[in-house]
Every structure is written in C-alpha cells, then in structure tokens.
C-alpha positions as CSV (number, residue, x, y, z in Angstrom):
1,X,-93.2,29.1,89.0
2,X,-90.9,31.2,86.9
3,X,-90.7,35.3,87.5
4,X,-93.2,36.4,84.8
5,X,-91.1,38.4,81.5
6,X,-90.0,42.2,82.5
7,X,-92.2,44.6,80.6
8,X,-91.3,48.0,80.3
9,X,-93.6,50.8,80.3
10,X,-93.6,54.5,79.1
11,X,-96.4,57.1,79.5
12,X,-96.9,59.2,77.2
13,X,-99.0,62.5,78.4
14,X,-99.9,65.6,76.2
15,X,-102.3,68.8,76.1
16,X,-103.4,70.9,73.1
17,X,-102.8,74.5,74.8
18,X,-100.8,76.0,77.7
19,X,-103.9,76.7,79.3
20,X,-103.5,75.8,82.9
21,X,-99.7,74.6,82.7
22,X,-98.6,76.1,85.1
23,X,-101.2,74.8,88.1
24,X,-99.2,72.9,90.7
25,X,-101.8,70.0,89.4
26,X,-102.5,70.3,85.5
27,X,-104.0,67.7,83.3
28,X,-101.0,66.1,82.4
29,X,-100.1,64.8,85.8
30,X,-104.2,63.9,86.0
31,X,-103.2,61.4,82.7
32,X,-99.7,60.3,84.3
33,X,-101.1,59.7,87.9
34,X,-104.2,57.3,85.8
35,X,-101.0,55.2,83.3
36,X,-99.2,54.8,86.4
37,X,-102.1,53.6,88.3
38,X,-102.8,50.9,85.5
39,X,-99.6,49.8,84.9
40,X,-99.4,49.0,88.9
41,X,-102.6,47.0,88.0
42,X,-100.9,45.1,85.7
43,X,-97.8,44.0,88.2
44,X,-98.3,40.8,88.1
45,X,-97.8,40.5,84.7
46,X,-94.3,42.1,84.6
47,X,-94.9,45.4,84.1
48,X,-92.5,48.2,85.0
49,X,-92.8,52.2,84.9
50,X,-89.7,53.6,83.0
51,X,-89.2,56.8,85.4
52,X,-88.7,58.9,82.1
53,X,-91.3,61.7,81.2
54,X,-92.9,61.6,78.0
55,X,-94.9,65.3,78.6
56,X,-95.7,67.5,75.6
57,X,-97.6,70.3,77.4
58,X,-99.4,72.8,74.6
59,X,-98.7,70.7,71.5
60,X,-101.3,69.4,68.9
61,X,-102.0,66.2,68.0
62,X,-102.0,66.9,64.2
63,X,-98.6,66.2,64.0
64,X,-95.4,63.9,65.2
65,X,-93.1,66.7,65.0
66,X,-93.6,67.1,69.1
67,X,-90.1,67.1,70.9
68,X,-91.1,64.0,73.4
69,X,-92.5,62.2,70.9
70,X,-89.6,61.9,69.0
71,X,-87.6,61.1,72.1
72,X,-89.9,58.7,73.2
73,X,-89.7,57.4,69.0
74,X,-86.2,57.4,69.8
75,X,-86.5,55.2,72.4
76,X,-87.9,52.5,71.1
77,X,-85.8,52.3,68.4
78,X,-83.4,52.3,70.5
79,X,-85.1,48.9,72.0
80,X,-85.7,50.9,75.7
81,X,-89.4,50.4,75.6
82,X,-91.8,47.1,75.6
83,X,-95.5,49.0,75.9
84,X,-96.6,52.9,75.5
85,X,-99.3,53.4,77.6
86,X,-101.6,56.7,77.2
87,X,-104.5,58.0,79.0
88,X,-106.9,58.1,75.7
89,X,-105.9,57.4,71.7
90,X,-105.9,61.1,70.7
91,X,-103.2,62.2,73.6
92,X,-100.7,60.0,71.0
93,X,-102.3,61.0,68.0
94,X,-105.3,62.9,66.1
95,X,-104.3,61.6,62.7
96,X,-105.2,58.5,60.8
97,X,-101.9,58.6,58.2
98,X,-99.8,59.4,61.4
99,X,-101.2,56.6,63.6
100,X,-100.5,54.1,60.7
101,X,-96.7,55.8,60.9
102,X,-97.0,54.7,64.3
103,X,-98.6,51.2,64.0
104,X,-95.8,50.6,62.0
105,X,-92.8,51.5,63.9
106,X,-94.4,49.7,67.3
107,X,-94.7,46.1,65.3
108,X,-91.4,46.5,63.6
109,X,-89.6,47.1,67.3
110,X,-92.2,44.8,69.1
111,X,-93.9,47.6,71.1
112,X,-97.0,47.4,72.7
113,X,-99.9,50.3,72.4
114,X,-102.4,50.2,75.6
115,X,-104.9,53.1,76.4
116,X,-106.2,52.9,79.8
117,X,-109.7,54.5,79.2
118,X,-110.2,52.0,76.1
119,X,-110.1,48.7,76.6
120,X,-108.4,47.2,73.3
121,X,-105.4,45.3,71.9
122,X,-103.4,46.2,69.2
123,X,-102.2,42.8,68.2
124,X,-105.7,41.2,66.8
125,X,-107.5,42.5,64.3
126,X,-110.5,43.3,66.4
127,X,-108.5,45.6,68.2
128,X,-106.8,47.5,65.0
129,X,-110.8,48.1,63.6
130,X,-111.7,49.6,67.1
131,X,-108.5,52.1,67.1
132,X,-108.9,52.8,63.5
133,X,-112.8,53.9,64.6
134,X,-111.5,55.8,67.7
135,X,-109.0,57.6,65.8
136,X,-111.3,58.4,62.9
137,X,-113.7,60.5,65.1
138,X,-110.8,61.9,67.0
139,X,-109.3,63.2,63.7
140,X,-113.1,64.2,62.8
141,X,-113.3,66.4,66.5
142,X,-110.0,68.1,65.6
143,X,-110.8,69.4,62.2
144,X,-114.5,70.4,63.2
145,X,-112.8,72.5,66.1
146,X,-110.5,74.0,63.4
147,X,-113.8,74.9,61.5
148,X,-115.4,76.6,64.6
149,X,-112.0,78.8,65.3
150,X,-112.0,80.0,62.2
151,X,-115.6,80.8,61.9
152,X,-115.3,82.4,65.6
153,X,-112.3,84.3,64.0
154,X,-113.9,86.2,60.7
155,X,-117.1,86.2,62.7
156,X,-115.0,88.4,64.9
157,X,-113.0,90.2,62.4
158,X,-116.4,91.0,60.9
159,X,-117.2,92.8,64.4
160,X,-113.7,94.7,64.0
161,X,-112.2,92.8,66.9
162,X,-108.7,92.1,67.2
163,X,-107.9,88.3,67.0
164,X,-104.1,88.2,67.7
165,X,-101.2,88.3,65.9
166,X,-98.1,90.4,64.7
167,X,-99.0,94.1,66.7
168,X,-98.5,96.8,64.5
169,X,-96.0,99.8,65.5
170,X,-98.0,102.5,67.2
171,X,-100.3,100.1,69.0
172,X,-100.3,97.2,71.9
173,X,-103.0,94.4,72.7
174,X,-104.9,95.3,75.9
175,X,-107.7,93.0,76.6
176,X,-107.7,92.1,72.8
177,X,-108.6,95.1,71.4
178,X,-105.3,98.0,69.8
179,X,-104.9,100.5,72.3
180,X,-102.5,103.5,70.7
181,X,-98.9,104.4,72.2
182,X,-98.5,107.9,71.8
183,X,-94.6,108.1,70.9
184,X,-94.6,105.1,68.7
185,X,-97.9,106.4,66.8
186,X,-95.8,109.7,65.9
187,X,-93.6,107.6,64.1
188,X,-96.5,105.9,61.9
189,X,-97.3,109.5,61.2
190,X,-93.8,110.6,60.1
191,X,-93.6,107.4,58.4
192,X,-96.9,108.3,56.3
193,X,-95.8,111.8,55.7
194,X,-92.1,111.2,55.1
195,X,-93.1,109.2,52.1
196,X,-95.5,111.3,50.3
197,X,-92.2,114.1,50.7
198,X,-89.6,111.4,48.9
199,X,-92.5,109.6,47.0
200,X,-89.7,106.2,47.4
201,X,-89.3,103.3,49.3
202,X,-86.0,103.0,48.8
203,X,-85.0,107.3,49.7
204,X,-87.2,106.6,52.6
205,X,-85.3,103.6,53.8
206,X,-81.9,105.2,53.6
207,X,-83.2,108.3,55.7
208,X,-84.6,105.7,58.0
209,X,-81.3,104.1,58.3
210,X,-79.3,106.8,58.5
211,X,-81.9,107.9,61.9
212,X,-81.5,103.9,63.2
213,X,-84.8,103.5,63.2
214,X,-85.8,99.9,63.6
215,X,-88.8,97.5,63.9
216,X,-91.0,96.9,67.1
217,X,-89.7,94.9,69.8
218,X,-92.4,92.4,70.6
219,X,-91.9,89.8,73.4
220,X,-93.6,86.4,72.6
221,X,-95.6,84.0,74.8
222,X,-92.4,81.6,75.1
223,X,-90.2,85.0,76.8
224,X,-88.0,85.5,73.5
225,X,-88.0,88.9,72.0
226,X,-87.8,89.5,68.1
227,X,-87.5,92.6,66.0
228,X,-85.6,95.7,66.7
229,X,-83.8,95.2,63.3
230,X,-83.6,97.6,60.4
231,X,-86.6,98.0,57.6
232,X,-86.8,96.0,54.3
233,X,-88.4,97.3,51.3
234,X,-91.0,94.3,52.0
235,X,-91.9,95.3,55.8
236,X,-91.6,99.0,55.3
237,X,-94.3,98.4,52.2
238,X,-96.4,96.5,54.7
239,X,-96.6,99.3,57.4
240,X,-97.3,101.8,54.9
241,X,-100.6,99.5,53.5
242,X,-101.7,98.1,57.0
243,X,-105.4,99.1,57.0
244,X,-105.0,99.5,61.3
245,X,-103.8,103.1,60.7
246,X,-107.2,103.5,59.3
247,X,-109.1,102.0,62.0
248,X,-109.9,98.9,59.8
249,X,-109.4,95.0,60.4
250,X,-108.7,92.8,56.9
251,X,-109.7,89.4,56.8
252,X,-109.3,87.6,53.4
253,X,-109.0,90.6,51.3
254,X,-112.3,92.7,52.5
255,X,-111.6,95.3,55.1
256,X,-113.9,95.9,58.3
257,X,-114.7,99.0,60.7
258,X,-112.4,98.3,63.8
259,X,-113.4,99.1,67.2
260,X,-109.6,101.0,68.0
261,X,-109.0,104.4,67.1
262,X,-106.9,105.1,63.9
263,X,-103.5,107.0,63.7
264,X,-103.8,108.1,59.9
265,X,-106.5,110.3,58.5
266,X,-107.8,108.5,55.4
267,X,-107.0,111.4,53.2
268,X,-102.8,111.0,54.1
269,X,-103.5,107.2,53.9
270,X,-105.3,107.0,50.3
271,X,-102.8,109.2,48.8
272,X,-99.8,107.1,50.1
273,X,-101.7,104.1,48.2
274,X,-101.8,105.8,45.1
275,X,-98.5,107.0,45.0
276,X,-97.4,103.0,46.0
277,X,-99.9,102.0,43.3
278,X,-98.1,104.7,40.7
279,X,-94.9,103.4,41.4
280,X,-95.7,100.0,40.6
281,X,-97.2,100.3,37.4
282,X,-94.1,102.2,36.2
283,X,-92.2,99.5,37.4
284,X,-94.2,97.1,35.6
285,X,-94.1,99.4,32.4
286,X,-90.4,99.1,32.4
287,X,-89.9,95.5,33.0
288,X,-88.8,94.1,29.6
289,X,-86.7,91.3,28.3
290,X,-83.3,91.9,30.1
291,X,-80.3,93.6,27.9
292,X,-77.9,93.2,30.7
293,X,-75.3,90.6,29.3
294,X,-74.2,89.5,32.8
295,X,-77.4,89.9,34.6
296,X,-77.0,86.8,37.5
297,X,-73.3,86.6,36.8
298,X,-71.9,89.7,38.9
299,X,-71.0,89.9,42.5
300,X,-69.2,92.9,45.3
301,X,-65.7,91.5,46.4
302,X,-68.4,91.4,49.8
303,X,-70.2,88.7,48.2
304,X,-72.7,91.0,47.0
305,X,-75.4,90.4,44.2
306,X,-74.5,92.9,41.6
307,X,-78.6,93.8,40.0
308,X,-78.8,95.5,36.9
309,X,-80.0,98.8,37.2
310,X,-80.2,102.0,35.3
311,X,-81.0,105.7,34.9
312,X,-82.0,108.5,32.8
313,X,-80.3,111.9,32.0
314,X,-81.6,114.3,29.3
315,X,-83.5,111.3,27.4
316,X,-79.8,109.3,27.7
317,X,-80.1,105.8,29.3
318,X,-77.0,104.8,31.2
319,X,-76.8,101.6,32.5
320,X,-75.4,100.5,35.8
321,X,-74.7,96.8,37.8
322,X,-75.5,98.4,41.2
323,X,-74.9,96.0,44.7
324,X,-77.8,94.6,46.4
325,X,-76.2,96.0,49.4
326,X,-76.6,99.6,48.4
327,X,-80.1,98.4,46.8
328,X,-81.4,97.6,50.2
329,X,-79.9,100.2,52.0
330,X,-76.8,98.5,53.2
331,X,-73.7,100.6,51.8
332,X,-71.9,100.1,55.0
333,X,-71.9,96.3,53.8
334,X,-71.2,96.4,50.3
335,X,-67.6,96.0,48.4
336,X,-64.5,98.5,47.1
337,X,-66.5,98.8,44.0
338,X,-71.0,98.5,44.3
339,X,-71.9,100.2,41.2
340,X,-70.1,99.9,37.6
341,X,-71.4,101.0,33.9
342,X,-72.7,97.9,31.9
343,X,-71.5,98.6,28.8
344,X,-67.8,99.4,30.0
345,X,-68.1,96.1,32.3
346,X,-69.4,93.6,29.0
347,X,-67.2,95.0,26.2
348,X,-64.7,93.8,28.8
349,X,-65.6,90.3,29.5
350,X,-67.5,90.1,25.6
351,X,-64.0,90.9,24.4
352,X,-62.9,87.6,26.8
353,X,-64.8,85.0,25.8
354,X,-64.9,86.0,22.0
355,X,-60.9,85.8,22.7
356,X,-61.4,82.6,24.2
357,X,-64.0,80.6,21.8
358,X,-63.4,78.6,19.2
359,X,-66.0,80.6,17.1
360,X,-65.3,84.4,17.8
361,X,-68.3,85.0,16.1
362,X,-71.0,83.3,18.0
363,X,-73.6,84.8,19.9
364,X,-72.0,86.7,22.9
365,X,-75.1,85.4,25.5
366,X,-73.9,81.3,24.7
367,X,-70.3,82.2,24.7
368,X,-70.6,83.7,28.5
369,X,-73.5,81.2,29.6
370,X,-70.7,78.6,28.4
371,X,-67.3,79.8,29.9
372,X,-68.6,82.1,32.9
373,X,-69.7,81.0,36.1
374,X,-69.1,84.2,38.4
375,X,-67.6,87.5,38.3
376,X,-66.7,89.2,41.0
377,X,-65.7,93.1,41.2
378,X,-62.1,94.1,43.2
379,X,-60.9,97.2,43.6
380,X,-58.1,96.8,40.6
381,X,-59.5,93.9,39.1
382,X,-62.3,91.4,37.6
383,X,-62.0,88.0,39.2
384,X,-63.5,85.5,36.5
385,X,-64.3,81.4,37.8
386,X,-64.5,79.7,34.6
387,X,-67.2,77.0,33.9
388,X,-65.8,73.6,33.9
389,X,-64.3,72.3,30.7
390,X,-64.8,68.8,31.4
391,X,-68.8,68.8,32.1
392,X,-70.2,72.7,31.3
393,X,-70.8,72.7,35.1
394,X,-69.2,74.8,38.0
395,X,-66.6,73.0,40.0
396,X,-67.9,71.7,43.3
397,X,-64.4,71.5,44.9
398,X,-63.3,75.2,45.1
399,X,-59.6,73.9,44.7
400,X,-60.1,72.6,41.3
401,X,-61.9,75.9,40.3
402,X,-60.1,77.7,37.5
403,X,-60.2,81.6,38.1
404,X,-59.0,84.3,35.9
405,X,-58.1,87.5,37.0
406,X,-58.6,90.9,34.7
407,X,-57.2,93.6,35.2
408,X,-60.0,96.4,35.8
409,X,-60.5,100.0,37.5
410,X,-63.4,101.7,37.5
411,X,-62.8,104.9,35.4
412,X,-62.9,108.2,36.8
413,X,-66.7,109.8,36.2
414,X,-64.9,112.8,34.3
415,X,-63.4,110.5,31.8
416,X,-62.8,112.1,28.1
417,X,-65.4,111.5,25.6
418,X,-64.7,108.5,22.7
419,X,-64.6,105.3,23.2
420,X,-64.0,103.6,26.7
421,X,-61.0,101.5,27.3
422,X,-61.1,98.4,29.0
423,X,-58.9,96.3,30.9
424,X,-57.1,93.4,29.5
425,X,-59.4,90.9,28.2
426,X,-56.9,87.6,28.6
427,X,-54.1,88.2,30.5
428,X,-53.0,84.5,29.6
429,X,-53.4,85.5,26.1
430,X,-51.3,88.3,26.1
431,X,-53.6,90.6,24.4
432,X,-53.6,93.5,27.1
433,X,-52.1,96.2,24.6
434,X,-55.4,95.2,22.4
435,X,-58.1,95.1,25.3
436,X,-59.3,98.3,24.0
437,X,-59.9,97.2,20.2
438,X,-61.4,93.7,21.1
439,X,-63.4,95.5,23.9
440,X,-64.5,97.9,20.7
441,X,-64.9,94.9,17.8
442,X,-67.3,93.3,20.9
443,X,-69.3,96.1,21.1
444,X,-69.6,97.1,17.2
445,X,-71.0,93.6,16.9
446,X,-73.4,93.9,19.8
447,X,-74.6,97.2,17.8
448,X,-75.2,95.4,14.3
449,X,-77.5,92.4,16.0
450,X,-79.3,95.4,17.5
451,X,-79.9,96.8,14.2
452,X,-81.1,93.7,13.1
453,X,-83.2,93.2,15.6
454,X,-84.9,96.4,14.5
455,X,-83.7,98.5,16.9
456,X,-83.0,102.3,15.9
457,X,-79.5,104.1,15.8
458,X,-80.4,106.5,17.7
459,X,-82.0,104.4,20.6
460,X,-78.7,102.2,20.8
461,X,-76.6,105.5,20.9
462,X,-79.2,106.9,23.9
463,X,-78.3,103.2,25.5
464,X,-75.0,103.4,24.8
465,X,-74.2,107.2,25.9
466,X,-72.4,108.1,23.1
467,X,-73.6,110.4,19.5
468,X,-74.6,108.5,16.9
469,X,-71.7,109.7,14.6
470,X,-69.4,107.8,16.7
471,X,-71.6,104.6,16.5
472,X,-71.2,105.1,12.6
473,X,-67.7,105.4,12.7
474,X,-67.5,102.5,15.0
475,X,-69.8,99.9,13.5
476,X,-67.4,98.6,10.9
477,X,-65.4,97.1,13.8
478,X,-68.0,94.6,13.7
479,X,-66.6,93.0,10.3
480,X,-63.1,92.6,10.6
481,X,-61.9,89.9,8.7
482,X,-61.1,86.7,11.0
483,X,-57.4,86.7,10.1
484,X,-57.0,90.2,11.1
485,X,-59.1,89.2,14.3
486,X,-57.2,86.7,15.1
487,X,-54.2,88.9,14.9
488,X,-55.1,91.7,17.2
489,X,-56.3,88.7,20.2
490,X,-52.8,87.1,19.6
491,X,-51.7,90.5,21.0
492,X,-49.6,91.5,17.5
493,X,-49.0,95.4,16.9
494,X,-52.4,97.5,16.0
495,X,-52.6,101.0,14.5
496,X,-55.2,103.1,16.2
497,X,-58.8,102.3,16.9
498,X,-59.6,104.9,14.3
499,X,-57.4,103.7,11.8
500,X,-58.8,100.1,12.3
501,X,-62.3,100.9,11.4
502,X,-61.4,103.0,8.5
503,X,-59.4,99.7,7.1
504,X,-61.8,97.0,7.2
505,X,-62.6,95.8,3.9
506,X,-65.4,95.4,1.8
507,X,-64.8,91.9,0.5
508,X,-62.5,89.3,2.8
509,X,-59.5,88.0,1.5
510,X,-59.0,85.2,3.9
C-alpha cells in the first residue's frame, strides 16, 4: 500500500486586542496547541505541520492588510502550502468581500481551508453555503460590537469622561481621566495670552520659534515616541480652540462639562475665539480672483513655493511673492531671495513671453500658461524651464528640459522713483539693452485691460505704487505700432522710455 500524498499544513492564529499578549499562555497559543492537535488527527492522511508561525496578536479581522496574513498569502503563492487550518472562520476573516478574496486565491493555488471547531469542506457546495452563513454572522458580531463602542464612547463623552486619544499639552491620562502638569499648563497659559498680545498666528509662531518651543512628546502603546517638533499654523490653531482648556469634552460638534479641571478661564478663552473668528472673516473678505500673473509658477532657489502675498501702506497696495518657508516660519530654510515685488517680477517675464510669441499681443495669462512651466528665484538671476514645444507639457526627462536663464537682482528698497527696470527679458534674443522698455510696453498693456475691465486709475496706480500721472504718461506704451515693437525686441537702438511714449502714433502706418 502506497505512502498516502504529503499534505502541508499552516495554522493561522489571531486576536482582536493586545489584551493578555503578554501571558506566558495567551489565546493564540490556546488556537495553535487545538490546529496542531487536529492536524496530528489527520496523520494518516498525510498531513504535516509547516513549523512556521502564522500569529497576528491584536489585529482585526476587518481587513487582510495583517502582516502574517500576507506572508502566509505569500506563501501559498508561492506553492509552500496544501491546507490553512484555523481554530474558528472569523480568526481568518470577519468580512464576506474579503473571504471571497480568499476563496479565490485558495482554489486558484489548490489550497485547502479547514476550521477545527466547524466541521465543513470548502470544496462542495454544501460546504461554501455553511461558511458563507458562518461568516455572515461573524461579519454581523463585528459591526454590532462597533455599534456598542461607539455608543459606550459618546455615552461617555456625554458624562465628560476622557476616552483616549491625542493628550493635549498641559495634561496626562491617569486612570482615564486629564490630570494637569503644572509646568506644561503654564505654557497653555502663555500660549492663550501671548496671542491676544500679537492678535496672529503667524507673529506668534515666529516668537515661538525663535524660543524652540515644540510639540508634546507622547510615547505610544507600541514604545515609539512622536512630537517634539516645531508648531504649524494648523496644530498651533488647534491648541488655541481645544475646548480641554475649558474643562469641556467635544464629541461631534456639541461640547460637554468634563470631569478634569480647566487651565484657561473662559473669559481669556472666548476672546481668543473671537479674535481667531475676526481674522478669518477678513481673510475671507479679501479672497478674490487672483491678480498675481505667476501665482503657482514661482519657486526659492531652496525649492520653496513662492505664495502671493501683499500689504498695505498709507491706502498703497504693494504686492509681494513671499516663500512658503518664511510663510511658515522657516526663514532658516528658505532661498538667497524669499520675497520679491510682483509687478517688478511679471513686467519681467510678461516682457519674455510677449518677446517670444508669435502674437505679442495676446493675452499675457495664455502666453505664460503656454511657454512657462517653473521659475525659480537665484540670487543674480531668474531660472525659466520652458514648457515643451513638442506636446504643451513639461519634460519628464530633466535632461531634455529647456531652461532659460534671466538676468535678475532684486533692487535695493531705496531705489529712485519712475519706472522700475528689469532684467533682460531674452538673453537669446539679444534684447537686454531694451528689457526696460518691453518690461514697460508689458505693463502699459496690463494697465489698459484693467481699464477695460472697469477698473479705476487710481486703484491700478494704489496697486501699482506709483502716482497716477505717471500711469498717464505711461499708458501709450500699450499701443506701439507692431513694427516698432518688433524693433525694440530685436534689440535695435531706442531713445528713452520718455521719448517712446510721447512718439507713439495716433494712426499705424504698418
């Protein structure tokens, strides 16, 4: 009589929580000492215990994505395994769509399923049904005890008890319920007071900065520590609307009497609300359709986002590309140059792609959405990556990129009053002794589709920063004759800016 066929066998254990893990005998040996005891049982018909461990101790069942899983998944694709052997159904699964995953892998690799508390096999049809039963109410067990932990939690929010989760600075969890550390609630309070004195996120940040303060260290279950890294705008914002420092637990929106004592008086806490509240409704009042030409386009020679940004001096709007670096806090990180004038930076590159397109004239937002990819800000210069001729897209090999490089420096912030020269606009082109009348003719133009667009003279000299009987002088720029154009890009002799407006003409000769 021949030796019956070698079966391999692989137990697969697992345990919702870590509760009890660390018992010299825990439940998962219980399920690997019953599987092993089974498949002894079954000796006669060839089966054999692979000596691998398929544990996953404190893992749900809701999901595959279980580190022995996998490797057991891995496996038997890998053709190591004949049978999987469990203790019940819902230690290999708790999901009907992940079972059928399952199902599926085990038939296409010839692997058998066997639970040794449930008789069934996996190969009739009979014995699919019964599993598909099994796991139904196993599936139906884990979302009703999902149901009851999160009626136990708001039932206990409700009650003002603390239910776990992120700590916030100034307390620690002691028998579940905020108990206050004395040094680090001091902070909470100089937080709170600090920021009614600056009335800004962003003032307080850089004083925080500047003092290296940092988050709260917290060690998690698993022994790793996080935090101890410097405020955002988005945590800082947090801390300074956490209801704790009130003595109040939130859950879903509608705050509850806590049963820990409270930091802040409500009276420091309400005010710091309004004034957060204040600030974002003038935020909101300013947000408008963007007139920053090269908003998304500009980066720090760090690698910086250049955000468009601006301020106000004696009614006078001055506009500014400021780096995100400096935004958040981070000067130490930012480039040579992190904050440049917008109209000085886009009469530049205006003056570029006009001197580039085969229709000057176009709109100035399609001619750099069409030839400008990136711009990044050196120290002496504006490094341009072109958009690819061939398909209007970037170049996804950086060697076939095609950069040009302007010549640029910011301008000294006592610079003379008139008009602002810029740097050439097409080196290539030759046309650096003209960068300062096409950068000019660019901005004229900019200035008459503003006064089309309705808006006043007056407004676009306040945006601008310069009187409005320089913007009249100026404006005729805007219709220079295309042969004359053409002339001054081409890099041919010019008389002075002046002189240029003065001569344009009412009526084009060609």
């Amino acid at each position: 009589m021949s030796a019956p066929k070698i079966i391999r066998c692989a137990v697969y254990t697992r345990k919702s929580t870590e509760h009890n893990l660390d018992l010299e005998f825990n439940s998962l040996h219980a399920q690997r000492e019953a599987c092993e005891a089974y498949i002894l049982s079954q000796k006669h018909e060839g089966w054999q215990l692979i000596p691998d461990a398929y544990d996953d101790g404190g893992i749900s069942g809701g999901s595959l994505d279980r580190p022995d899983l996998q490797r057991l998944l891995s496996d038997i694709s890998a053709a190591k395994v004949d049978n999987v052997v469990v203790y019940k159904v819902d230690r290999l699964t708790r999901s009907l769509t992940d079972f059928a995953k399952l199902v599926e892998l085990f038939d296409k690799n010839g692997v058998s399923f066997v639970s040794v508390t449930q008789a069934f096999n996996t190969t009739t049809s009979m014995g699919r049904l019964t599993l598909n039963v099994l796991l139904s109410f196993a599936q139906f067990e884990r979302e009703v005890i999902g149901e009851r932990v999160r009626d136990k939690i708001a039932a206990s929010k409700k009650k003002g008890l603390f239910m776990g989760g992120n700590i916030p600075l100034g307390y620690i969890n002691q028998d579940k319920k905020l108990v206050i550390v004395p040094k680090e609630a001091e902070r909470v309070r100089w937080l709170f007071a600090r920021y009614l004195e600056v009335g800004s996120i962003g003032l307080l940040l850089e004083e925080m900065d500047r003092l290296g303060i940092r988050t709260k260290v917290q060690t998690l279950s698993s022994g790793k520590r996080r935090g101890g890294v410097p405020y955002g705008k988005g945590a800082l914002a947090y801390l300074l609307k956490n209801r704790c420092y009130v003595g109040e637990i939130v859950h879903k929106g509608t705050a509850h009497a806590a049963d820990h004592e409270p930091i802040i008086d409500r009276g420091t806490f309400e005010a710091v609300q309004a004034s957060l509240a204040a600030n974002a409704v003038v935020r909101k009042a300013e947000a408008k359709p963007s007139d920053f030409l090269l908003a998304g386009l500009m980066f720090d020679s760090a690698g910086n986002r250049m955000t468009p940004s601006h301020s106000r001096k004696k009614g006078v709007r001055y506009r500014y590309y400021v780096s995100q670096a400096v935004l958040q806090s981070r000067k130490s990180q930012a480039g040579q140059v992190f904050r440049v004038p917008a109209p000085e930076i886009e009469a530049v590159l205006e003056g570029f792609v006009r001197g580039q397109a085969v229709d000057p004239h176009g709109d100035v937002r399609q001619l750099i959405k069409a030839q400008i990819d990136k711009i990044t800000i050196q120290g002496a210069s504006l490094e341009v990556e072109l958009v690819n001729r061939d398909n209007g897209e970037p170049a996804a090999d950086p060697r076939s990129r095609q950069i040009v490089s302007l010549p640029w420096s910011k301008k000294p912030s006592s610079a003379a009053k008139g008009i602002m020269s810029a740097a050439s606009t097409a080196a290539s082109a030759g046309t650096k002794a003209n960068a300062p009348i096409l950068a000019a003719i660019a901005r004229a133009k900019r200035w008459v589709d503003a006064l089309v667009d309705g808006v006043p003279l007056p407004e676009i000299a306040k945006q601008e920063g310069k009187g409005e009987r320089q913007i009249r002088l100026l404006i005729p720029l805007a219709f220079i004759p295309p042969n004359k154009l053409s002339q001054i890009a081409d890099g041919c002799p010019s008389p002075p800016l002046t002189d240029v407006a003065r001569s344009v003409p009412m009526v084009w000769n060609g």
